[in-house]
N, CA and C of each residue as an Amber inpcrd file, in Angstrom:
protein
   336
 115.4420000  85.2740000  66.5370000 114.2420000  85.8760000  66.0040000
 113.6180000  86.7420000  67.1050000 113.2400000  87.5770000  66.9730000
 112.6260000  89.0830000  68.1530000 111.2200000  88.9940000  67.7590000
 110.2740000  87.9510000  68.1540000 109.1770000  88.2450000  68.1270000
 108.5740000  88.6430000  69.6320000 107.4350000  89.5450000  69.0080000
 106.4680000  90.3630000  69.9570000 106.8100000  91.3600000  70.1890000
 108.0560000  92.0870000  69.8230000 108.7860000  93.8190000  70.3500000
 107.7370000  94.5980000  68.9960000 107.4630000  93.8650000  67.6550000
 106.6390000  94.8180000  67.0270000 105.2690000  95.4710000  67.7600000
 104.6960000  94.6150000  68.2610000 103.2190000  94.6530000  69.0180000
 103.8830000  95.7180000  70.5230000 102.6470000  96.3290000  70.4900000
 102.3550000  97.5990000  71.4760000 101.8930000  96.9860000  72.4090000
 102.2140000  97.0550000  73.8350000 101.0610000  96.7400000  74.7900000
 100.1700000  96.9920000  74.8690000  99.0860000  96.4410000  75.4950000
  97.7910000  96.8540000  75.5390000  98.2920000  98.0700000  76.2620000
  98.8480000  97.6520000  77.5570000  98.2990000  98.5110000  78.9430000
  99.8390000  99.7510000  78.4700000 100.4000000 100.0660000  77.7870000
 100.8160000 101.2950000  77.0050000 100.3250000 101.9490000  75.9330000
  99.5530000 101.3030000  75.4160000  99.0440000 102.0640000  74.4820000
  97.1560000 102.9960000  75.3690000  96.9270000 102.0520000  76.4060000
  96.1370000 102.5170000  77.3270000  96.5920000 103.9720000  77.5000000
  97.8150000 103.8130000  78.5410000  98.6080000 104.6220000  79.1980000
  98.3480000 105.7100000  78.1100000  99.1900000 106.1920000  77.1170000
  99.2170000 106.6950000  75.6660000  97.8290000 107.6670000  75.7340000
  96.6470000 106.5090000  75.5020000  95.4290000 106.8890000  75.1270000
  95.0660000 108.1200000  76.8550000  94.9980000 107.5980000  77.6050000
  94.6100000 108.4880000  79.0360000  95.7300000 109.5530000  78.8050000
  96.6410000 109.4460000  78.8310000  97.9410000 111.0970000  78.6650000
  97.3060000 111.7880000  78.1900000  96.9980000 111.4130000  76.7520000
  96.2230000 112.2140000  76.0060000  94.7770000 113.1650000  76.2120000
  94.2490000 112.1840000  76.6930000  93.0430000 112.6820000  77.1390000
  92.6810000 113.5540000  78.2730000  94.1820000 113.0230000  78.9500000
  94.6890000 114.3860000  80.1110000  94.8030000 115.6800000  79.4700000
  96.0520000 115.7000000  78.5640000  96.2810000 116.9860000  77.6610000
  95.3290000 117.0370000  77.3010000  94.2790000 117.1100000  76.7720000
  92.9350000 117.7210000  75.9050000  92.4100000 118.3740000  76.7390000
  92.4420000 117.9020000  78.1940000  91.1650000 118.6920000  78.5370000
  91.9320000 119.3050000  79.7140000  93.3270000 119.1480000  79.6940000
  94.2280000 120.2670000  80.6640000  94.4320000 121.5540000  79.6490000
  94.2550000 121.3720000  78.1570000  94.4890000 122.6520000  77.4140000
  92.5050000 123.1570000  76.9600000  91.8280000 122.0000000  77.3270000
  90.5840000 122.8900000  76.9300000  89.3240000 123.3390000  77.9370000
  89.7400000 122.5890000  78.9340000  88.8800000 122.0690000  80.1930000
  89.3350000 123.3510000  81.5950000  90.6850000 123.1750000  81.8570000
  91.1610000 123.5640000  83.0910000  90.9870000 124.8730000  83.4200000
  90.7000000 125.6180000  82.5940000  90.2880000 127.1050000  82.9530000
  89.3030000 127.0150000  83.7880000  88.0860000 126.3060000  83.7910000
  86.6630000 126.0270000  84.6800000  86.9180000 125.2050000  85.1730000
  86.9290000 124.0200000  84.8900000  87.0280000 122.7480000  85.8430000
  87.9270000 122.2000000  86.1690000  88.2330000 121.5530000  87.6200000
  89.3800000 120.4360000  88.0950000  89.1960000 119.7490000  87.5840000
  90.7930000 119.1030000  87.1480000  90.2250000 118.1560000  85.7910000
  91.3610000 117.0020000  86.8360000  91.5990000 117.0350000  87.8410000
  92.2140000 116.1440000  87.8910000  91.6660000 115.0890000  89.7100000
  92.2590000 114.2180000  90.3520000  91.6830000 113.6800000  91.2500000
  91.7720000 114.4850000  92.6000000  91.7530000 115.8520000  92.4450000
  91.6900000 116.2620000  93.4260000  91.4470000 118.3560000  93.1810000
  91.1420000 118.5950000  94.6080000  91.1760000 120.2850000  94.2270000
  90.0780000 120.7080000  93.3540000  89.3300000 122.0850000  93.8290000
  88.0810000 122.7810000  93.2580000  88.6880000 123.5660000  92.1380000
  87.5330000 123.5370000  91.2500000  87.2900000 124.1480000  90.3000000
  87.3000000 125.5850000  90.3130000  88.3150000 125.9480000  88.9790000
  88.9470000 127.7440000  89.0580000  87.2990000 128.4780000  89.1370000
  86.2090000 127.7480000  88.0360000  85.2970000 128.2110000  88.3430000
  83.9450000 127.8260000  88.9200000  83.8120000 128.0950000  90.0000000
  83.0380000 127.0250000  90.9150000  81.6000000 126.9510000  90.5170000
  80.9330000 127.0950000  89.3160000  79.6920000 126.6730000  88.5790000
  80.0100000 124.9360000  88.4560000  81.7670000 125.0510000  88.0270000
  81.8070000 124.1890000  86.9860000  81.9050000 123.0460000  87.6760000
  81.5970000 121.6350000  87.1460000  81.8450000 120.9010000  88.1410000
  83.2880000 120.2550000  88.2390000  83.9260000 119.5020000  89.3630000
  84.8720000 118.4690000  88.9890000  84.6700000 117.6070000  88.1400000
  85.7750000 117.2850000  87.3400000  85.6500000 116.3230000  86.2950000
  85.4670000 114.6880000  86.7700000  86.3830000 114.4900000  88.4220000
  86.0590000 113.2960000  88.9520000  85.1830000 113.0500000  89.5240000
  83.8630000 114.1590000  89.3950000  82.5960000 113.7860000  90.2890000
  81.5870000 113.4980000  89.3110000  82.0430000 113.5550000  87.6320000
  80.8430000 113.3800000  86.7000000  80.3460000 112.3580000  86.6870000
  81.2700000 111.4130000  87.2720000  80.4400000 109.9050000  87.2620000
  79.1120000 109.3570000  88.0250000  79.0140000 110.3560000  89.3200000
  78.0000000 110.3390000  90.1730000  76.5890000 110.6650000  89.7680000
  76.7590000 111.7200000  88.8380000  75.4400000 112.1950000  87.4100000
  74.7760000 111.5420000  86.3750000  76.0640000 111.1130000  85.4780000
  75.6160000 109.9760000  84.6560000  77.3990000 109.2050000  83.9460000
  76.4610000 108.3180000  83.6600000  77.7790000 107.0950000  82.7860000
  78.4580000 108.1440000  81.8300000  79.8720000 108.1430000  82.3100000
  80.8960000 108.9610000  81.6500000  81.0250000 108.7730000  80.0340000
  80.8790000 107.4890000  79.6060000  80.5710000 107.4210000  78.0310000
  79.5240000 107.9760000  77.5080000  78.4840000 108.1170000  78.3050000
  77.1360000 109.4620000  77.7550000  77.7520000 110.4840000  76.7760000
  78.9500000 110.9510000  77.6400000  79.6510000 112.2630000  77.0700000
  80.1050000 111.9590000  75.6410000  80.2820000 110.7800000  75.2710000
  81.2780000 110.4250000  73.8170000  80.1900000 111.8000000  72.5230000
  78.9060000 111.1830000  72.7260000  78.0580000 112.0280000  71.4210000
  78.5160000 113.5450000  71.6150000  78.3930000 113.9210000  72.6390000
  78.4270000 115.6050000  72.9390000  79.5490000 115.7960000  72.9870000
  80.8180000 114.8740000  72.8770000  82.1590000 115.8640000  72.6270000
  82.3560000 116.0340000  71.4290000  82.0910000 114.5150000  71.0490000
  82.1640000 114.6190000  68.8870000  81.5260000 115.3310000  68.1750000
  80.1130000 115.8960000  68.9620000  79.2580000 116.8250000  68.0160000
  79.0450000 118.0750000  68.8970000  79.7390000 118.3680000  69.5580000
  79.5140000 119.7380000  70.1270000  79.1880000 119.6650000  71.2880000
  79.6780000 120.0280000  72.3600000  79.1830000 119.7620000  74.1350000
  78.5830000 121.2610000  74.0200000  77.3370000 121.1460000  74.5550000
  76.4630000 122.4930000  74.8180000  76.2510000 122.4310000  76.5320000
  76.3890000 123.3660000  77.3190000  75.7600000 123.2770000  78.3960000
  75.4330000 124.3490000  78.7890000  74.2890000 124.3770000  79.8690000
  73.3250000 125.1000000  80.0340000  73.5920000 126.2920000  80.4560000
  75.2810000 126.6520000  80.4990000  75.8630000 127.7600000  81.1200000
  76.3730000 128.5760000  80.0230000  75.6820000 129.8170000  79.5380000
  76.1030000 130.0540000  78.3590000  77.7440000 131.1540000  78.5060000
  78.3850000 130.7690000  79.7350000  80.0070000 131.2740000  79.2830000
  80.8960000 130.0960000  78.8850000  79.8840000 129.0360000  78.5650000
  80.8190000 127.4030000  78.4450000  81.2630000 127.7540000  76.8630000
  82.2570000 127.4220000  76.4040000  82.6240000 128.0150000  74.8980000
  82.1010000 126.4360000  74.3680000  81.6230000 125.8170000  72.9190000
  81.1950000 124.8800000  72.4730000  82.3550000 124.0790000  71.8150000
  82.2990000 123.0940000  72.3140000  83.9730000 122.1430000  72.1770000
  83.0040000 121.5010000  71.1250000  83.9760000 120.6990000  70.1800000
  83.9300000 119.3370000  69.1190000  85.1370000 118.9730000  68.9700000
  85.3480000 117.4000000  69.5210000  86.0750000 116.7520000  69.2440000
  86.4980000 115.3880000  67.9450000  87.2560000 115.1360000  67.6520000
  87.9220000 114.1190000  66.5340000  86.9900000 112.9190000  67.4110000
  86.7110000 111.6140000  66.6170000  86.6790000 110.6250000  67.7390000
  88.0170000 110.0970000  67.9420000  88.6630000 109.8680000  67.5870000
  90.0310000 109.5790000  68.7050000  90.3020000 110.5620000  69.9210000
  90.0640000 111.6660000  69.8530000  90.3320000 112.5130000  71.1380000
  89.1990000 112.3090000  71.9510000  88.1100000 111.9290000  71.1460000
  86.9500000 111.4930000  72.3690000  87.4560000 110.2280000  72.9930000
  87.3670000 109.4630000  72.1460000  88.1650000 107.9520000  72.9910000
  88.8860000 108.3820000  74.2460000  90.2480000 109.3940000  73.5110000
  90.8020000 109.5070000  75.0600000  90.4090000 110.5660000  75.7090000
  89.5740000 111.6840000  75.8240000  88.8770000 112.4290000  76.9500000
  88.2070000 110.8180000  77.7730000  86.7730000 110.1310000  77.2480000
  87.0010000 109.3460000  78.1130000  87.6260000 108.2660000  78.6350000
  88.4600000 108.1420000  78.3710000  89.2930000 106.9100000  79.0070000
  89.7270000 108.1230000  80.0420000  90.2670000 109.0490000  79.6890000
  91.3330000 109.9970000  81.4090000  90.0550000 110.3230000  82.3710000
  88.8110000 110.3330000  81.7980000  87.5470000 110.6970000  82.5680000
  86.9160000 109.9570000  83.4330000  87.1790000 108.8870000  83.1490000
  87.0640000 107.0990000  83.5440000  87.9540000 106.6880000  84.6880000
  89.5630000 107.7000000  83.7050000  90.2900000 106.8970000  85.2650000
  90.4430000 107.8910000  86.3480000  89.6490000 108.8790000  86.5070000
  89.5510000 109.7170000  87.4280000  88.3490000 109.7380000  88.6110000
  87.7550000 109.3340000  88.1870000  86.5100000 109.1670000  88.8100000
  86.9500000 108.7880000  90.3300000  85.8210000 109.5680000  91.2400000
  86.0070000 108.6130000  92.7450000  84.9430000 107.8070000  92.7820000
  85.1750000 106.7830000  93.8290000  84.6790000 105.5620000  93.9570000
  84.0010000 105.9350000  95.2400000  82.9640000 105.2920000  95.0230000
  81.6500000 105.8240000  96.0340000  82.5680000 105.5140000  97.2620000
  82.0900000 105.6730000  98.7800000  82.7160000 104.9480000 100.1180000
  81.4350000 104.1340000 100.6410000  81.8850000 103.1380000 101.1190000
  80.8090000 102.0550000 101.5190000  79.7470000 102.6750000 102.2410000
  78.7380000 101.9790000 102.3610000  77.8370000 102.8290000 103.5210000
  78.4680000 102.4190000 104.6000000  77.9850000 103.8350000 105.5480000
  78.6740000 103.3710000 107.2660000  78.1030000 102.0390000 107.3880000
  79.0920000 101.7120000 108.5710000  78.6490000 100.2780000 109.2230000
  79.3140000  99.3730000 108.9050000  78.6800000  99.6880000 107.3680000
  79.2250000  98.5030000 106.4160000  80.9440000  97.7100000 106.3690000
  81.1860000  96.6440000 106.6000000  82.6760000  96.4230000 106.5390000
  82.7380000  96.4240000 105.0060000  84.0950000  96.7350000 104.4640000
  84.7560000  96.4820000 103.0590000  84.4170000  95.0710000 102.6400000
  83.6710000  94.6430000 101.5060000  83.6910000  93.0650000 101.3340000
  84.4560000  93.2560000  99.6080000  85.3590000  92.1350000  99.8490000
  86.3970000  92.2040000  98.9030000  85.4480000  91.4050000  97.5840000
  86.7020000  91.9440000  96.5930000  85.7870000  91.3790000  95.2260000
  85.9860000  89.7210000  95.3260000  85.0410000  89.4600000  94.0200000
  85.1070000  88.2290000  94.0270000  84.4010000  87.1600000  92.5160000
């Protein structure tokens, strides 16, 4: 009997969901912004995509992709997304992010 090969992994269907959300915003995003963990933006208004987290909580974005992202730069063209493609814009938005660096001084204290 072959049970469990029907069921998807979580952590592939993850995988799946972030690809995706890569492609979306490597075909709608990358003209202006670095969309990835590294390297400036083609257009330097725009920001990096791995520094949005420092602004506000990356799920903020879910309303304004599904109903229209407006921003205050009027050469930004007005995106609307499916909610499944929002799901995965943020999940790839999520796993891009940098992680603050400790304050000086400070030693690394491990999780716990």
């Amino acid at each position: 009997m072959l049970l469990g090969f029907a069921a998807t992994p979580s952590a592939a269907v993850q995988k799946d969901l972030t690809d995706k959300g890569e492609a979306l915003v490597r075909e709608n995003c990358s003209r202006c912004h670095a969309i990835g963990k590294e390297g400036d933006s083609p257009h330097p208004p725009a920001p990096p995509f791995r520094t949005l987290s420092s602004k506000y909580p990356v799920e903020d974005l879910a309303e304004s992709l599904a109903e229209g992202i407006v921003s205050g730069h009027p050469d930004m063209p007005i995106f609307v997304f499916s909610p499944h493609d929002v799901e995965a814009i943020i999940e790839y938005l999520n796993s891009i992010q940098e992680q603050p660096a400790p304050p000086a001084g400070e030693p690394n204290q491990p999780a716990q």
